[in-house]
Each structure stands twice: as C-alpha cells, then as structure tokens.
C-alpha positions as CSV (number, residue, x, y, z in Angstrom):
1,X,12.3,52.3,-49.9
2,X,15.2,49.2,-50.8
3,X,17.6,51.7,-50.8
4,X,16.8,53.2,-47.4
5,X,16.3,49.3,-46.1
6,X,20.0,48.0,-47.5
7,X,21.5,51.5,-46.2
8,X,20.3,50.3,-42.7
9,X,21.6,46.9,-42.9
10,X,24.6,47.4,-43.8
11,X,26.0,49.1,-39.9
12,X,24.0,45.8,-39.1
13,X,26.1,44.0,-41.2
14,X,29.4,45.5,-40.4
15,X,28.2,45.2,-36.6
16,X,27.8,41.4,-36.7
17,X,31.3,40.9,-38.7
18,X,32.9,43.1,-35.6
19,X,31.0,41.0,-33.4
20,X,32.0,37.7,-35.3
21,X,36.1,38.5,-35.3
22,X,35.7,40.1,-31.4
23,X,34.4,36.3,-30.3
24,X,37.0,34.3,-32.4
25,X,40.1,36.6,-31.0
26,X,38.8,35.8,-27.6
27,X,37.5,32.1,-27.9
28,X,41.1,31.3,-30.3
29,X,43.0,30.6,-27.7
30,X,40.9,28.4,-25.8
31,X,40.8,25.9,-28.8
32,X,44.4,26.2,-29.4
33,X,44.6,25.0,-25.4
34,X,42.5,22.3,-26.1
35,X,43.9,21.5,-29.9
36,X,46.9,21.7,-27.7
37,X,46.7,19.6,-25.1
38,X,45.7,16.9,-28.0
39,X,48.3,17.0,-29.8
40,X,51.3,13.7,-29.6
41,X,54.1,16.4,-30.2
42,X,54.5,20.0,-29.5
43,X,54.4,22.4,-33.1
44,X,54.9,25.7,-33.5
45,X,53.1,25.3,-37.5
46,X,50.0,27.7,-38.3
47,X,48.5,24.3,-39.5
48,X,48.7,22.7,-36.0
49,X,45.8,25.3,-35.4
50,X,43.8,22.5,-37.5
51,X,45.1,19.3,-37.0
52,X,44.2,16.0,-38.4
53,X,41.7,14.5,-36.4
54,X,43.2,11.2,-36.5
55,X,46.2,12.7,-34.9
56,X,44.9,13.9,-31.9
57,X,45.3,11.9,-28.2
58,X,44.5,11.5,-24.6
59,X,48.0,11.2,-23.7
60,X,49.1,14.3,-22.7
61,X,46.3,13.8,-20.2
62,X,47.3,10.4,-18.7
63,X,50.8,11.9,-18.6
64,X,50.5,14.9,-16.5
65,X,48.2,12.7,-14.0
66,X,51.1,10.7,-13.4
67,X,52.9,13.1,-12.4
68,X,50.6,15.6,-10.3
69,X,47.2,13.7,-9.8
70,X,44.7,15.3,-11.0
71,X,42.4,14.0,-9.0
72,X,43.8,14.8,-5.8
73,X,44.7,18.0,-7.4
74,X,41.1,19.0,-8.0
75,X,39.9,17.8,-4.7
76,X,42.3,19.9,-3.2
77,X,41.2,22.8,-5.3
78,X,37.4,21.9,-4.6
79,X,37.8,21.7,-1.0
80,X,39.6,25.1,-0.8
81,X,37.0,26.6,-3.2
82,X,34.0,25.1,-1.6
83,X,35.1,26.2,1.6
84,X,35.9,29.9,0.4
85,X,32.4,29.7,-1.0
86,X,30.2,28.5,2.1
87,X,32.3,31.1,4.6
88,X,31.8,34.1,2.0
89,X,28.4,32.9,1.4
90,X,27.4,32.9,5.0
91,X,29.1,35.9,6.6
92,X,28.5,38.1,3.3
93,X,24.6,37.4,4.0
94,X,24.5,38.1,7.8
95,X,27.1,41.6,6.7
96,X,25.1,42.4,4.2
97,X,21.7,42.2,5.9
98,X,22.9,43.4,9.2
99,X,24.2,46.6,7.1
100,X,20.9,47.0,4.8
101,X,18.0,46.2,6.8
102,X,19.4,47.1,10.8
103,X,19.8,50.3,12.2
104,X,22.1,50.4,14.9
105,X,25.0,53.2,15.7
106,X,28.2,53.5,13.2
107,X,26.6,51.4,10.6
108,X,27.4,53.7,8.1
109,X,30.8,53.7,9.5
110,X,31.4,49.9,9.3
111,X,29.8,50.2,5.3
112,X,32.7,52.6,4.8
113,X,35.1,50.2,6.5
114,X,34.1,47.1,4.1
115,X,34.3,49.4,1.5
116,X,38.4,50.8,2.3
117,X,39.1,47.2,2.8
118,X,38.1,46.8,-0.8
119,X,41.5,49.1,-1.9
120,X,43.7,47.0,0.4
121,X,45.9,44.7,-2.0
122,X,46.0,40.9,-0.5
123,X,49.7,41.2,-1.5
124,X,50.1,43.8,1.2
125,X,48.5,41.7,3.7
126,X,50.1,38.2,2.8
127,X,53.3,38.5,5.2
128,X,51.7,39.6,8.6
129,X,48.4,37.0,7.6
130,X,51.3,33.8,6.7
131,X,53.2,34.7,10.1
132,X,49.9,34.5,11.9
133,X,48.4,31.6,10.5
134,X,51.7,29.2,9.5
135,X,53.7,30.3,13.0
136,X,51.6,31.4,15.2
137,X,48.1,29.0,14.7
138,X,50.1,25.8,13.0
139,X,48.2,25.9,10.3
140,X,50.7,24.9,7.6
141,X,49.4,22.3,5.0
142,X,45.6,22.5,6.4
143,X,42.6,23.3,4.5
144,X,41.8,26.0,7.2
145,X,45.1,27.3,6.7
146,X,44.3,27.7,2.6
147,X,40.8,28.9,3.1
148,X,40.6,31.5,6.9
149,X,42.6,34.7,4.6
150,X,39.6,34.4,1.9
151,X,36.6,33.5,4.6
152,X,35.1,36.7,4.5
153,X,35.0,38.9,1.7
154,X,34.2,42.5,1.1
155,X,32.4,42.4,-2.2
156,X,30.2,39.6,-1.2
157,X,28.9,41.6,1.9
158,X,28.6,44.7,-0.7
159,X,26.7,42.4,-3.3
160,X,24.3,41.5,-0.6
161,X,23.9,44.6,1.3
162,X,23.1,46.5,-2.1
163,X,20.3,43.5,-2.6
164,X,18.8,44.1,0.6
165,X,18.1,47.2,-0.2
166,X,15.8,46.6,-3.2
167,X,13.8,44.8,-1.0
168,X,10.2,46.0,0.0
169,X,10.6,46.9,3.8
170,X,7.2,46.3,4.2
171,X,7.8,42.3,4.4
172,X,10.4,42.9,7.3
173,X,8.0,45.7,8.8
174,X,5.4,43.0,8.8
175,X,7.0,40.3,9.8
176,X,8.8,42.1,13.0
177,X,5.2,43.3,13.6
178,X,4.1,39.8,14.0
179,X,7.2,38.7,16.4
180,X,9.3,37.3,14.5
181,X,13.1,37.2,15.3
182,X,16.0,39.5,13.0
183,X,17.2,35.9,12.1
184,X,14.3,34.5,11.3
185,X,13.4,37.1,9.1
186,X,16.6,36.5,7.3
187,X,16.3,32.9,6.7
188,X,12.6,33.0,6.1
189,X,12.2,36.4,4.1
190,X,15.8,37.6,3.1
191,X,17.6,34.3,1.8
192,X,14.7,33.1,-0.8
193,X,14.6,36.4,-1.8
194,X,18.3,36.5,-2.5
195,X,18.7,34.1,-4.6
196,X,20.2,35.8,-7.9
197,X,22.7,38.0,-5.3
198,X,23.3,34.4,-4.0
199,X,24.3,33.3,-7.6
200,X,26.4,36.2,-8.3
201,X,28.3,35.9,-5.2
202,X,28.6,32.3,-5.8
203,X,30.0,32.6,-9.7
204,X,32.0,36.1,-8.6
205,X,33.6,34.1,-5.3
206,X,34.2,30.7,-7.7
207,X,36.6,32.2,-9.5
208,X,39.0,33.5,-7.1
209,X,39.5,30.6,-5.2
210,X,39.9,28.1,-8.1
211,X,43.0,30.1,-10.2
212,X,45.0,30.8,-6.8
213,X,48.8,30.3,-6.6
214,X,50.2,32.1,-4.5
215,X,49.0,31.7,-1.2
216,X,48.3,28.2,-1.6
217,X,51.8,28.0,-2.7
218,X,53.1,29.5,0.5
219,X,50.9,27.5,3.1
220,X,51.0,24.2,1.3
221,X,54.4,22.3,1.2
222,X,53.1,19.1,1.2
223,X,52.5,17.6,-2.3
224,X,49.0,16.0,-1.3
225,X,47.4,18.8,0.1
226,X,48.6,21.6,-3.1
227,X,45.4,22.6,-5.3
228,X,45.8,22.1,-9.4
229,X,46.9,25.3,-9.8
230,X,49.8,25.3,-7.6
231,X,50.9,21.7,-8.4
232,X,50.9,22.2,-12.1
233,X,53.4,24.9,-11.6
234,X,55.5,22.6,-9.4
235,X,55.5,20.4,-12.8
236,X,56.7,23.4,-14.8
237,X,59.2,23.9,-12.3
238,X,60.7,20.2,-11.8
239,X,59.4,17.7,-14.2
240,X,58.1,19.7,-18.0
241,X,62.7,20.1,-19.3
242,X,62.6,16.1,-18.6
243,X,59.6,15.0,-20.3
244,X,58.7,14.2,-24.1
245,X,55.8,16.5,-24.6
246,X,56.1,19.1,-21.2
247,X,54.0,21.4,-23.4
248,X,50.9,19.6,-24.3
249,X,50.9,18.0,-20.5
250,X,50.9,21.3,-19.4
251,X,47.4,22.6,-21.7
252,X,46.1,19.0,-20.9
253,X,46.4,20.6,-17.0
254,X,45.1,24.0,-17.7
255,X,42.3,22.8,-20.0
256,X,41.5,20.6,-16.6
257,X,42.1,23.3,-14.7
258,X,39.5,25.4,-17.0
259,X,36.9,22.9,-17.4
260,X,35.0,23.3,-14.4
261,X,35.0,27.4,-14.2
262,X,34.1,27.6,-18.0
263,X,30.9,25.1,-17.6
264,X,30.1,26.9,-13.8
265,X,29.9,30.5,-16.2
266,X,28.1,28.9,-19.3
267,X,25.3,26.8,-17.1
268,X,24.7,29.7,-14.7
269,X,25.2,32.8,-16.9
270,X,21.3,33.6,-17.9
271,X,20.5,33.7,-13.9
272,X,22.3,37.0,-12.9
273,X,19.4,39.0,-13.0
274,X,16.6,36.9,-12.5
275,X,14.6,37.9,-9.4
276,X,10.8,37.6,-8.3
277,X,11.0,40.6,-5.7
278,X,7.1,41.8,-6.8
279,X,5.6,38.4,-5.6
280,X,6.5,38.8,-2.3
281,X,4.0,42.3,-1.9
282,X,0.7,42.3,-2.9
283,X,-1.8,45.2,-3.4
C-alpha cells in the first residue's frame, strides 16, 4: 500500500517541478524588467539578476519622466483605452443582442459578416482608414482620430452574441409579453445578466488598446497628445545613445507601461466565468 501511494506521487511530483520551472521561465523576465529598471548602471553580469538591495534606485524612473512624461503619457494612453473600451463595450452589446435574441431577415448573413471581418488584418486596412480619417475628417492629433478605427470590434459583438444565447428566452418571452420595449429588455434583463461577458470584453479589449504603436504613431505627431507606448519609442529613437543609463530608463518605462495591465489581469482574473444565469428563472 506505501509503495502503490509513493508510485502515485511521484508524476505528482514531477508535475509540480514542471509546473514550478514553466512559471519561473515565464515570470523571469518580468523581474529582470523590474530588477532592471532599478538598477544605477546598465550590466550584462548573471549576478545583476540578484542585486544588492542597497544598490537599487528610483532614478531611472525620474529620468525617463523628464524626458517623455509619464503622466501625460498614461493619460494619453487611458483616454485612448477608455474610449476603445466604452465604444466596444456599447456597440458590441447592442451587435451582439440584436444578433442573438432578434430575428429579422439576413441575420445570419450579418453574423457571417462580423465573423470574415475577424480574418481581415488591421495592417491591410491602415492606409485607406489614415487617408480617411487624417485627410479627409482632420482628425490628426485628436483622441477621436486614435480611438474611431478600434470603436467597434468584431470579437466583442461575438463574445456577447455567444452570451445571449445561454440565456433562458423565457425572461425575454416574458417580458415582451408584458410590453416591454427590445431596449428595455436589454438594459433591464440582458446587461445584468452579462456581466462576466462584460468583464471578458473589458480585460480582452484592455489589452489592445494600451500596447498600441503603430496607429497612434501615425495619427499623433504632436508630442502631448502620443500614448506611453508610442512616446517611449520616440525616446529610443532620439534621446536613449545620449543618456547615462538609456537602458534602465527604458524598463523603468515599460515596467510603467506594464503596471496597470498586469494588476487589471491579476484583480479581475477569478471573474471570467462567474455567472448567476439560474436566478433569473424559477420553477
């Protein structure tokens, strides 16, 4: 009976060393970012991986805020993200509930539609969509400019249509039996049901948004209105060959940069499936 016991725990074993060197390959190099972004002088030693404690410094930080500010940075990149957010949030709901729970002629046509637009790369699209909206709406260096190409997007409106239907229809039976309107059945029934398709859309949207560069780099010429992202690669660009410690200004920007995605994932990462679609039927 030991020796069947230890046989079994040893693939246990085994798994949970696996395990063990799988999440210190992956979470390595965010410490050397931060260990990096610490550090006075730039080192290529294996024991700058553990430094002295003592050693380590904000300055890196205060230097690559003089030259990009970070603040304005990532209000720039907040604005643009927050905006991508509420236009995906709101037209991916009405989509996705028009395509679930309304019947109407070519829906299953339009579903197919949003789902082809899916394959489309963004790259393909970037040179009709920046003579449109630069030359053609004056949009250049505008926060409407950043955020109208990612307003409405595909696999929010497949997130929530796919949602929709997991719903019982005999709450929007019942309530369009009692008189109520398609959108107040949506606001009233639909969106506090929604709330963990809500959350992925929100976390899967965040993303995005935050970490672009190149479209924000093409709209945006003016230094106040460029996200993090984009203005941290102008600093590569013109200012890291002139200054003391260009590398450890630039982790100090990406661990910034980082920051607010990493604790976004980690606060909200248990919520994905949570749901209470039973309470709303009874019997």
């Amino acid at each position: 009976m030991t020796s069947a016991a230890t046989t079994r725990r040893i693939p246990r074993l085994l798994l949970l060393l696996l395990l063990l060197a799988g999440a210190v390959a992956f979470l390595f190099p965010f410490y050397y970012m931060v260990i990096g972004s610490l550090q006075p002088e730039p080192s290529s030693d294996p024991s700058a991986a553990l430094p002295d404690p003592a050693d380590l410094t904000l300055g890196n930080y205060a230097a690559i805020n003089e030259r990009v500010g970070l603040l304005k940075a990532l209000g720039n990149s907040g604005i643009f993200t927050g905006g991508v957010i509420l236009c995906t949030v709101v037209f991916g709901l009405m989509a996705g509930y028009a395509l679930a729970q309304m019947h109407f002629r070519g829906r299953g046509a339009v579903f197919g539609t949003v789902l082809l637009v899916q394959l489309v790369p963004f790259q393909l699209l970037m040179i009709p969509l920046y003579v449109m909206i630069v030359r053609s709406y004056g949009l250049a260096d505008t926060y409407l400019g950043i955020v109208l190409p990612f307003a409405i997007n595909s696999t929010a409106v497949f997130v929530f249509r796919q949602f929709f239907l997991q719903l019982p229809r005999e709450l929007f039976e019942s309530a369009r039996i009692d008189g109520a309107s398609e959108l107040g059945i949506m606001l009233r029934i639909a969106v506090p049901l929604c709330k963990p398709a809500l959350l992925t859309t929100v976390l899967l949207t965040f993303i995005g948004p935050w970490n672009e560069f190149l479209w924000p780099f093409l709209v945006t010429k003016d230094p106040d209105m460029q996200p993090l992202a984009v203005a941290l690669a102008n600093y590569i660009s013109n200012v890291a060959g002139r200054a003391s410690n260009p590398y450890g200004a630039i982790l100090a920007g990406a661990c910034v940069l980082a920051g607010p995605a990493v604790a976004l994932f980690l606060a909200f990462q248990r919520r994905f499936v949570s749901t209470d679609l039973g309470s709303g039927v009874k019997g």
